[in-house]
C-alpha positions in Angstrom: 175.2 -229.6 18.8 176.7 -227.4 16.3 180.6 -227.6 14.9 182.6 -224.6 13.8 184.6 -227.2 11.2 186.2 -230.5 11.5 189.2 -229.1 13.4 186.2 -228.1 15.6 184.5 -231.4 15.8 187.9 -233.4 16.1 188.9 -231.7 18.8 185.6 -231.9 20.9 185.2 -236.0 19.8 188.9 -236.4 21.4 188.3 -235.3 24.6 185.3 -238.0 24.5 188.0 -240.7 23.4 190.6 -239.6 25.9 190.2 -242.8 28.1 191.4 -244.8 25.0 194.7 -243.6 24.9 196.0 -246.3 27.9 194.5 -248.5 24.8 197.8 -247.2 22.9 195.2 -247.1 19.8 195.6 -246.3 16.4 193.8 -243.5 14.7 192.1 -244.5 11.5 190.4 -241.8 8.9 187.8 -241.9 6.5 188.6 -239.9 3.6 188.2 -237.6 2.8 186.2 -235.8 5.6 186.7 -237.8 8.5 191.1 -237.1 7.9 190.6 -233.5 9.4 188.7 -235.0 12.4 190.6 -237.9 13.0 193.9 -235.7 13.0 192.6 -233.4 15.7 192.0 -237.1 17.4 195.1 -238.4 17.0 197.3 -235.0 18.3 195.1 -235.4 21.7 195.8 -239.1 22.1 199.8 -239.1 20.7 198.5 -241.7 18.8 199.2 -242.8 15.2 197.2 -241.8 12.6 196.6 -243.3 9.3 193.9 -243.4 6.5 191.6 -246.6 6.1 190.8 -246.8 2.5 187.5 -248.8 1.7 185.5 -249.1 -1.2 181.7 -250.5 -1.4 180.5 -253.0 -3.9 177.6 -251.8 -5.3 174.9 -254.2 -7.4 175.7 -253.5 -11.1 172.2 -252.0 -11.8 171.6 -250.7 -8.1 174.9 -249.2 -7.1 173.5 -247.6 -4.1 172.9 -251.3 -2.6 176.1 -252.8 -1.4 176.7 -256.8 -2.2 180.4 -256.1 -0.4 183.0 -254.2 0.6 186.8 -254.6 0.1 189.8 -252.8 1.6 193.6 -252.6 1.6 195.9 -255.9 2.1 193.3 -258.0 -0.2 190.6 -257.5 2.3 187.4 -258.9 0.8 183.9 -258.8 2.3 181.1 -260.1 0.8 177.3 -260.3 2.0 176.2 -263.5 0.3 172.6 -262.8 1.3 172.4 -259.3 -1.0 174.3 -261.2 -4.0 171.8 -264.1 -3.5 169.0 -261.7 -3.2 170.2 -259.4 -6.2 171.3 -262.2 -8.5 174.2 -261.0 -8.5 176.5 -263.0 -11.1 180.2 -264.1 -10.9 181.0 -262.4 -13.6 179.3 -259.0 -12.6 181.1 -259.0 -8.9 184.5 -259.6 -10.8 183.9 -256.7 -12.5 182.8 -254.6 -10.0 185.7 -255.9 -8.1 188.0 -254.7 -10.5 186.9 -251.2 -10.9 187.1 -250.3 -7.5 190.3 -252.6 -6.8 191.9 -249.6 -8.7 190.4 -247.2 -7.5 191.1 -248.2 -3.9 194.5 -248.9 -4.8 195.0 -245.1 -6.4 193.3 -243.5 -3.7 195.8 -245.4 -1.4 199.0 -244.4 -3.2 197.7 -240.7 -3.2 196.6 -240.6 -0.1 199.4 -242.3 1.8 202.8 -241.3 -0.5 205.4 -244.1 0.2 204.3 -244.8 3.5 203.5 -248.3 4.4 199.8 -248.5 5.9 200.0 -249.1 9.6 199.6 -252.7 11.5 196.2 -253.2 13.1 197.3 -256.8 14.6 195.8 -257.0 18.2 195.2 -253.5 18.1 192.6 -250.9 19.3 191.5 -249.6 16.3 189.2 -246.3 16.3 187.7 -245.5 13.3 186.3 -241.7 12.4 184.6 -239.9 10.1 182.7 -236.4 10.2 179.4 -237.8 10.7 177.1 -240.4 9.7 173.9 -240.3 7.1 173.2 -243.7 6.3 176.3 -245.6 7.6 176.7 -247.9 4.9 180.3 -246.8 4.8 180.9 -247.0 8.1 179.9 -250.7 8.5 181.8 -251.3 5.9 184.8 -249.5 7.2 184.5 -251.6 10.5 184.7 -254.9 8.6 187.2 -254.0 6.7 189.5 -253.3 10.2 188.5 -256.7 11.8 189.6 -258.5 8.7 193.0 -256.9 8.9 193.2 -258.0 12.5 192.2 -255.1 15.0 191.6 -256.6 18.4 189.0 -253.8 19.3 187.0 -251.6 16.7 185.6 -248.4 18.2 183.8 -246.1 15.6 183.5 -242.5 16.6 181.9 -239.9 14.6 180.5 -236.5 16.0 177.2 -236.6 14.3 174.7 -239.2 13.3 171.1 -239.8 13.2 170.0 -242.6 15.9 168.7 -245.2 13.5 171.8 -245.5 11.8 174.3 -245.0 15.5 172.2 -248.0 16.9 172.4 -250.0 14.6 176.4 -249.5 14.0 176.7 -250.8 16.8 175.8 -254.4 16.0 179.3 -253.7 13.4 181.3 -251.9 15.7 182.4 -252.8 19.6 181.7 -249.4 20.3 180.7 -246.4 18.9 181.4 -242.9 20.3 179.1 -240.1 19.2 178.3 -236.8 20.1 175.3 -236.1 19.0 172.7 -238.4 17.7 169.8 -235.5 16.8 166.1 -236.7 15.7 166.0 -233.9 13.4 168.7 -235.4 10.6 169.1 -234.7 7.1 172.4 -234.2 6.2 175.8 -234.3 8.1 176.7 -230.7 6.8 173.7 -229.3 8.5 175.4 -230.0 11.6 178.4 -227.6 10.8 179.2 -224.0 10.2 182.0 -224.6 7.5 181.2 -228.2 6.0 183.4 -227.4 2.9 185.0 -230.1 0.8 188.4 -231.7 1.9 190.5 -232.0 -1.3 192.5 -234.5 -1.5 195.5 -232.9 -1.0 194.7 -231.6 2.1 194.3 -235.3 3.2 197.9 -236.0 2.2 199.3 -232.9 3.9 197.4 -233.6 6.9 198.9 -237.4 7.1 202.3 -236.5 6.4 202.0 -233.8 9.2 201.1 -236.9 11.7 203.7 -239.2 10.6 206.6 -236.6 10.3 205.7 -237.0 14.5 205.3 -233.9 16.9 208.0 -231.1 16.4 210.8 -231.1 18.5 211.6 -228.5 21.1 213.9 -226.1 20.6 215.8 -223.9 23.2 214.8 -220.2 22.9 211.5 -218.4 23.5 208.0 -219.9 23.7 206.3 -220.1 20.5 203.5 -217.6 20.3 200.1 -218.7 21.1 197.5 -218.3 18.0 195.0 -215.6 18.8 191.4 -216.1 17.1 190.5 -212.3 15.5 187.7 -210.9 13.9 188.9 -208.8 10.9 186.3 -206.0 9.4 186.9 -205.7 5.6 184.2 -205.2 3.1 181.5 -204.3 4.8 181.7 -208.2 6.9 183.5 -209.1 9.6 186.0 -212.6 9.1 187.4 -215.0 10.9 191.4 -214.8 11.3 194.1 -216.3 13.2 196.7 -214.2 14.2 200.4 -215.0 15.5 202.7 -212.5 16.4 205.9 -213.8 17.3 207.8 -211.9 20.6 210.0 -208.9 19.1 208.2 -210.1 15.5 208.6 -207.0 13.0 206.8 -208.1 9.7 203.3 -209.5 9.5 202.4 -212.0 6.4 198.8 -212.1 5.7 197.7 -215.4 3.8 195.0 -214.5 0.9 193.8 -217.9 0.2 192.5 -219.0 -2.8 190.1 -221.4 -4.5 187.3 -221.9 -1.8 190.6 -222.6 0.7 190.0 -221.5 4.3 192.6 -220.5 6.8 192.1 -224.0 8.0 194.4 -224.9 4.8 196.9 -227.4 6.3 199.2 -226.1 3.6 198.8 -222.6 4.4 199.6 -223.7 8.3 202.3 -225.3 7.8 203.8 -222.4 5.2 203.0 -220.5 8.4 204.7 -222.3 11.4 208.2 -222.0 9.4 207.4 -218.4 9.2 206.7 -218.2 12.7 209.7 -220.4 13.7 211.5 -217.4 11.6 210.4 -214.9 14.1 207.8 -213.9 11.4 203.9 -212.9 12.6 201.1 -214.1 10.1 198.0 -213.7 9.8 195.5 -216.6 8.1 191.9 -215.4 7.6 189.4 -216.1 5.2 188.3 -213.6 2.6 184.7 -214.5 2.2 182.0 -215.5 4.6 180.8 -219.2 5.2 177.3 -217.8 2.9 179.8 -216.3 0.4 181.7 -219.3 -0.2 178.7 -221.7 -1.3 179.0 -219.6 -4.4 181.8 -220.8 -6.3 181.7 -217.5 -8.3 182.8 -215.4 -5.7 186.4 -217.7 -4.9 186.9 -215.8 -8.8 185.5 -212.5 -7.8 189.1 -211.0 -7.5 188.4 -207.2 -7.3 186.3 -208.5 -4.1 189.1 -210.3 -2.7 191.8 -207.7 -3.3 189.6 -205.6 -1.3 188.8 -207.1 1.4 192.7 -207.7 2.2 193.3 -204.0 1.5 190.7 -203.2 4.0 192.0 -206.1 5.7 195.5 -205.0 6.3 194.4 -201.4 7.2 192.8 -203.0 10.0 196.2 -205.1 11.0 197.7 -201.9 10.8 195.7 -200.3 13.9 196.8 -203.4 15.8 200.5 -203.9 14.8 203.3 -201.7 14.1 205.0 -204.0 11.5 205.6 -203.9 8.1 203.1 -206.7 5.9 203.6 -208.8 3.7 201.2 -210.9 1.3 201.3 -215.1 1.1 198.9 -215.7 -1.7 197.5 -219.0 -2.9 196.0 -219.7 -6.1 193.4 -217.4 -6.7 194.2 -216.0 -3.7 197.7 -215.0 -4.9 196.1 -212.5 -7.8 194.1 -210.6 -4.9 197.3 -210.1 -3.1 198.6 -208.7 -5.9 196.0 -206.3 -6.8 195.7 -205.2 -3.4 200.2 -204.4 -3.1 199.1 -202.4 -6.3 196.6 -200.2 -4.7 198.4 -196.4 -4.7 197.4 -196.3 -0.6 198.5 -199.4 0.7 201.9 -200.2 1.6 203.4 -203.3 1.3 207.1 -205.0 1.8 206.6 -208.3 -0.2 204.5 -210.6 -2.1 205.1 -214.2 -2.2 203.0 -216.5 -4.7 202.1 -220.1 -4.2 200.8 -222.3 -7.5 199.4 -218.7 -8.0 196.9 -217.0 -10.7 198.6 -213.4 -11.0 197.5 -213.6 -14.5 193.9 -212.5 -13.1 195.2 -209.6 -11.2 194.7 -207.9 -14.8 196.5 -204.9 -16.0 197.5 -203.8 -12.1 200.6 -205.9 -12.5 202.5 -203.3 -13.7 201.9 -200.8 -10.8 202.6 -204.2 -8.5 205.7 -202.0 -6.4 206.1 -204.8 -3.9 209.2 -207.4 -4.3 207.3 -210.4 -5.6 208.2 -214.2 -5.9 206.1 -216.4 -7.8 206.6 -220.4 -6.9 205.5 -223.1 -9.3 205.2 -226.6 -9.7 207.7 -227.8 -12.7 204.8 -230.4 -13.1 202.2 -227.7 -13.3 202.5 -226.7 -16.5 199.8 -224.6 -17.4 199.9 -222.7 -15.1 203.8 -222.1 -15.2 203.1 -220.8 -18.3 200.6 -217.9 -16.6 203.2 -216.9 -14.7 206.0 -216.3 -17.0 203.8 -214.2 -18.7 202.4 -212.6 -15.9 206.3 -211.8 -14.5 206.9 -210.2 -17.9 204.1 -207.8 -16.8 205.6 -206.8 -13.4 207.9 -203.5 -13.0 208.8 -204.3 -9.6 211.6 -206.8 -8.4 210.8 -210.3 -9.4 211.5 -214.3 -9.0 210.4 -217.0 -10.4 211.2 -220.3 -8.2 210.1 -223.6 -10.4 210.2 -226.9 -7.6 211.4 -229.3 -9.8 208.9 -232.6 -9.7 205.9 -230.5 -8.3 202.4 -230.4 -9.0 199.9 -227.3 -8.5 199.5 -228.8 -4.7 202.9 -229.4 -4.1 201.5 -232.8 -2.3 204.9 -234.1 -3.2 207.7 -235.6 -0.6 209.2 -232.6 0.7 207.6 -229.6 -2.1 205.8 -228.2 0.3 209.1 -227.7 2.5 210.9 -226.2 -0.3 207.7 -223.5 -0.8 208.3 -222.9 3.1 212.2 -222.4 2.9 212.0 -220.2 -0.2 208.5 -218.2 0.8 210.6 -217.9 4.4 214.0 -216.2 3.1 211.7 -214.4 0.8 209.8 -212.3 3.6 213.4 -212.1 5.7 215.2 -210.7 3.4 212.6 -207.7 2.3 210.5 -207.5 5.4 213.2 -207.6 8.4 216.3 -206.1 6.8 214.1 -202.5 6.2 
């Protein structure tokens, strides 16, 4: 069995755990990976979701051999067979112990904001990841949930070789999993786009699930996402296009740094759009093969070319005017491409953006462009003041106050939405 992505898998694993929902279960993730998969989990259960945050305790000159594990809440595991065995000392585990106390307790913080971790008390506790290689983190994972009280542990992954899915099960009081092949090496052989999950993306993703579903409005149906191939460059890319009813203005997403248009940040950018009346458009700009090279995320001529040929191609599907969302590096292809003499475009908006590498095309940039930056990014707020000085055309700089290069912070990402949002209204719909 073969994935597209995580969303992929996640979706495919829930409809496998649908009988659990009477369970009224909670959702827990293994970062960073398993987040994506587990949120696609929790949306088709309307159950919680949260992170489970556990670190192994590896034998001080065999790291790779766990003597433990501990987790959240002071939860502390210990095998006393493998310390025996490795002769491991009291002084060696309480240094062990320390190191990753901290780092379990940073990863926590980061991952979860100011949210308090959810009770597991007498409840159904399912536990997912992407897939399983050896499933020494996986055990671990399951111990660490029975010690902070779940009733029921069920682990559910969409991969793992049988050796290690039978023998979870002596940890686990079930485990749910799609495909157990014979022919395993690694988990990422199993998927199409196996790219990393930064941790940011992990955040965004649990803040989405406890913010709770959106509520209904009065008004039209949203508009349904429609999966599009898009020929540019000589390749044809994956794209997801919304048009909203009596929608005028398309905004294309470049995204940048080895980001897909899977980018919960991107999506959620998006939805206000849409919710504006706005279509967009979120593809990716290299192929699965192409984005293995890091080199090529850099390759901006390549990018900027790909959206030009890009949004000729929108262009024989929609009558509207585009715009360009761009994201990082993702943000200097958008503006090379609005400064192409033969392509016509109403506005630029940049997020934690690189225009410095559009090069000297800056100045033939005609578009109305707003740059948005972190105050806590410093560097590169820095590239873009110099890079607005560049620009002939009407320009913004927005600084969110408190904000890193992610905007991962309580509510920044809202305030790149609002300001992205009256951006595109005001010079895309008022034409």
């Amino acid at each position: 069995m073969l994935f597209t992505d995580r969303a992929d898998a996640g979706t495919r694993l829930a409809d496998a755990l649908r009988p659990l929902a009477r369970e009224d279960p909670v959702i827990l993730g293994l970062p960073r990976g398993g987040v994506p998969v587990a949120f696609q989990v929790a949306q088709a259960l309307d159950a919680p979701l949260d992170v489970i945050v556990v670190r192994k305790l590896g034998v001080p000159y065999q790291p790779e051999l766990a003597f433990g594990a501990i987790g959240e809440g002071g939860v502390r595991v210990i095998s006393d067979d493998v310390v025996r065995r490795g002769r491991v000392g009291e002084d060696d585990i309480a240094s062990v112990e320390r190191a990753e106390t901290a780092e379990l307790d940073r990863q926590a913080r980061r991952f979860r904001a100011d949210r308090p971790r959810l009770s597991l008390e007498g409840r159904t506790a399912v536990l997912v990841d992407d897939g399983i290689a050896t499933g020494a983190t996986a055990a671990a994972a399951c111990e660490v949930v029975r010690a902070l009280g779940a009733a029921r542990v069920v682990l559910a992954v969409p991969v793992a070789p049988p050796s290690a899915a039978e023998r979870l099960r002596g940890v686990a009081d079930d485990v749910v999993c799609l495909s157990t092949p014979l022919a395993f090496s690694a988990v990422g052989e199993w998927y199409r786009d196996f790219s990393q999950t930064p941790d940011a993306d992990v955040v965004a993703l649990l803040a989405r699930a406890a913010a709770g579903p959106t509520p209904r409005r009065s008004g039209p149906a949203p508009a349904a996402e429609e999966a599009v191939e898009v020929a540019a460059g000589g390749v044809r890319l994956a794209g997801d296009l919304t048009v909203p009813q009596g929608a005028d203005a398309v905004v294309m997403f470049a995204h940048g740094s080895g980001s897909s248009r899977h980018s919960p940040r991107n999506r959620a950018v998006a939805a206000a759009l849409n919710r504006a009346g706005l279509g967009t458009l979120l593809f990716d700009l290299l192929t699965p093969a192409e984005e293995a090279d890091r080199a090529n995320v850099f390759d901006i001529a390549t990018l900027a070319g790909r959206l030009a040929d890009a949004t000729r191609w929108l262009r024989t599907r929609e009558s509207a005017t585009v715009g360009y969302f761009g994201a990082s590096t993702g943000a200097a292809a958008a503006l090379r491409a609005a400064a192409s003499p033969d392509i016509e475009v109403g506005a630029v908006v940049s997020r934690g953006g690189r225009p410095d590498l559009a090069g000297p095309g800056l100045a033939d940039v005609r578009a109305p462009t707003l740059l948005i930056v972190g105050g806590n990014d410093t560097l590169v707020l820095g590239l873009n003041r110099q890079a607005r000085a560049q620009l002939r055309c009407e320009s913004r700089l927005e600084v969110v106050e408190g904000a890193t290069h992610l905007f991962e912070e309580p509510g920044a990402l809202d305030e790149v939405a609002d300001l992205a949002r009256d951006w595109f209204t005001r010079h895309l719909t008022a034409r």
